[in-house]
N, C-alpha and C positions, 0 to 999 in steps of 0.2 A: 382727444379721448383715448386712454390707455384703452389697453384691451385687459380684461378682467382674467386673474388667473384663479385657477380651479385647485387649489393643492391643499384645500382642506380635505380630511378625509372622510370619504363618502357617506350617509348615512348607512347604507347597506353595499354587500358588493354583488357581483353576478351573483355568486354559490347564494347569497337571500332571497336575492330575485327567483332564481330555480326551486328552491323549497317552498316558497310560497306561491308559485304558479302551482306546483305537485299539488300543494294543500287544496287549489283551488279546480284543477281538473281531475286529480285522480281519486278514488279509494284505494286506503290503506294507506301506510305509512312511507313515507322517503325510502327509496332505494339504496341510500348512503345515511340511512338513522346511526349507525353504528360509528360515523365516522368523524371524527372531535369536531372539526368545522362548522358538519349538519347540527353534530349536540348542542353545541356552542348557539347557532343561530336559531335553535329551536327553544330552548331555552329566553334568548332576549327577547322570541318573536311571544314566549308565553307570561313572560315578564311584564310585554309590551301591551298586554290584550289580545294581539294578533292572531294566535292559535291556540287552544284551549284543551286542557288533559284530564278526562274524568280518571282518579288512580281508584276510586271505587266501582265505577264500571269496567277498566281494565284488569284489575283483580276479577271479578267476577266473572268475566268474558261475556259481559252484558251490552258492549258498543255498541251505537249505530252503525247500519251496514255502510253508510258510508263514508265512514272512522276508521282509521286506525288505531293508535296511543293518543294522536291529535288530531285535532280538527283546525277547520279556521272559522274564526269569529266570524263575525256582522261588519265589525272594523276592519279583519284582517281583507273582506271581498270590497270594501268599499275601496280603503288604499291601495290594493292593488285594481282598480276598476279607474283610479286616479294615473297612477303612475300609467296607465294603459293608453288613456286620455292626452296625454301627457303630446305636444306638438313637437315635429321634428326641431331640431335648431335651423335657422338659416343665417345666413351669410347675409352682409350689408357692407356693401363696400363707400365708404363715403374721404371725404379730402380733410386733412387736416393742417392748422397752421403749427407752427415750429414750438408754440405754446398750447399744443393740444387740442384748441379748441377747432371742434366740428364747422366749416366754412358751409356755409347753406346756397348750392347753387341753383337750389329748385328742381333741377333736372331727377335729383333724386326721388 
Protein backbone atom coordinates (compact mmCIF):
# COMPACT_ATOMS: atom_id res chain seq x y z
CA UNK A 1 0.00 0.00 0.00
CA UNK A 2 1.73 3.35 -1.02
CA UNK A 3 1.22 5.93 1.27
CA UNK A 4 -1.10 8.76 -0.29
CA UNK A 5 0.56 11.98 -1.14
CA UNK A 6 -1.19 15.33 -0.28
CA UNK A 7 0.32 17.92 -3.07
CA UNK A 8 -2.84 19.00 -4.22
CA UNK A 9 -3.51 22.30 -3.27
CA UNK A 10 -5.56 22.88 -0.30
CA UNK A 11 -9.05 23.91 -0.46
CA UNK A 12 -8.20 26.77 1.88
CA UNK A 13 -5.13 27.86 3.78
CA UNK A 14 -4.44 28.86 7.49
CA UNK A 15 -5.07 32.92 6.63
CA UNK A 16 -9.05 31.08 5.54
CA UNK A 17 -9.26 29.27 8.39
CA UNK A 18 -8.26 32.53 10.70
CA UNK A 19 -10.87 34.83 8.82
CA UNK A 20 -13.47 32.54 9.06
CA UNK A 21 -12.93 31.47 12.84
CA UNK A 22 -13.01 35.84 13.30
CA UNK A 23 -16.27 35.81 11.33
CA UNK A 24 -17.39 33.16 13.63
CA UNK A 25 -16.36 34.54 17.16
CA UNK A 26 -15.90 38.13 16.82
CA UNK A 27 -17.86 41.44 15.92
CA UNK A 28 -16.81 43.48 13.37
CA UNK A 29 -14.68 43.09 10.81
CA UNK A 30 -11.08 41.26 10.28
CA UNK A 31 -8.28 42.95 11.63
CA UNK A 32 -6.22 42.43 8.34
CA UNK A 33 -9.62 43.58 5.89
CA UNK A 34 -7.40 45.88 4.27
CA UNK A 35 -4.93 43.33 3.37
CA UNK A 36 -5.10 41.60 -0.43
CA UNK A 37 -4.89 38.03 1.23
CA UNK A 38 -7.86 38.79 3.68
CA UNK A 39 -9.67 40.70 0.46
CA UNK A 40 -8.83 37.95 -1.61
CA UNK A 41 -10.33 35.24 0.90
CA UNK A 42 -13.16 37.29 1.71
CA UNK A 43 -14.27 37.70 -1.43
CA UNK A 44 -14.19 33.65 -2.49
CA UNK A 45 -15.58 33.14 1.09
CA UNK A 46 -18.61 35.73 -0.27
CA UNK A 47 -18.57 34.20 -3.61
CA UNK A 48 -18.73 30.83 -1.86
CA UNK A 49 -22.12 31.69 0.38
CA UNK A 50 -19.80 31.64 3.41
CA UNK A 51 -19.97 35.27 4.39
CA UNK A 52 -22.38 37.72 3.36
CA UNK A 53 -22.19 41.68 2.72
CA UNK A 54 -25.22 43.83 2.94
CA UNK A 55 -23.58 47.20 0.58
CA UNK A 56 -27.11 48.73 1.46
CA UNK A 57 -26.96 48.36 4.94
CA UNK A 58 -23.12 49.40 5.06
CA UNK A 59 -23.87 52.58 3.02
CA UNK A 60 -26.45 53.43 5.54
CA UNK A 61 -24.54 52.45 8.74
CA UNK A 62 -27.57 50.24 9.35
CA UNK A 63 -25.53 46.72 10.31
CA UNK A 64 -26.22 44.39 12.90
CA UNK A 65 -24.33 44.92 15.82
CA UNK A 66 -22.74 41.94 15.38
CA UNK A 67 -21.53 42.69 11.72
CA UNK A 68 -19.08 44.36 10.44
CA UNK A 69 -18.99 44.84 6.30
CA UNK A 70 -19.57 40.89 6.73
CA UNK A 71 -21.06 38.43 8.37
CA UNK A 72 -21.01 34.51 8.18
CA UNK A 73 -23.69 32.60 6.65
CA UNK A 74 -25.71 29.53 7.99
CA UNK A 75 -23.25 27.63 5.66
CA UNK A 76 -20.21 29.57 6.54
CA UNK A 77 -20.93 28.16 10.90
CA UNK A 78 -21.87 24.78 9.67
CA UNK A 79 -18.56 24.16 7.58
CA UNK A 80 -16.61 25.44 9.90
CA UNK A 81 -18.65 23.52 12.93
CA UNK A 82 -17.42 20.45 10.36
CA UNK A 83 -13.88 21.21 9.64
CA UNK A 84 -14.03 21.61 13.76
CA UNK A 85 -15.38 18.00 14.00
CA UNK A 86 -12.97 17.10 11.84
CA UNK A 87 -10.76 13.72 13.86
CA UNK A 88 -6.99 14.05 14.54
CA UNK A 89 -5.06 11.88 11.89
CA UNK A 90 -3.47 8.66 13.26
CA UNK A 91 -0.81 6.63 12.41
CA UNK A 92 -1.11 2.74 11.43
CA UNK A 93 1.71 1.08 11.11
CA UNK A 94 1.07 -2.26 9.24
CA UNK A 95 3.79 -4.93 7.16
CA UNK A 96 3.95 -4.89 3.55
CA UNK A 97 5.04 -7.38 0.77
CA UNK A 98 7.52 -6.22 -1.88
CA UNK A 99 4.36 -5.82 -4.14
CA UNK A 100 2.45 -3.61 -1.81
CA UNK A 101 0.00 -5.38 -0.68
CA UNK A 102 -0.90 -5.15 3.11
CA UNK A 103 0.06 -8.73 4.84
CA UNK A 104 -2.76 -9.34 7.63
CA UNK A 105 -1.23 -10.74 10.66
CA UNK A 106 -4.13 -10.29 12.95
CA UNK A 107 -2.09 -8.72 15.56
CA UNK A 108 -3.07 -5.49 14.04
Amino acid sequence: MKEQEYTKEPMMTPNHLDILIHYYTAPGDHPRIDAPAVEQAVEEFVSDGILWEDRDKIRMGNRPSNCGKYCITEKGRVWLLMILKTPYPTLKQMWIDGNDNVIDTGLL
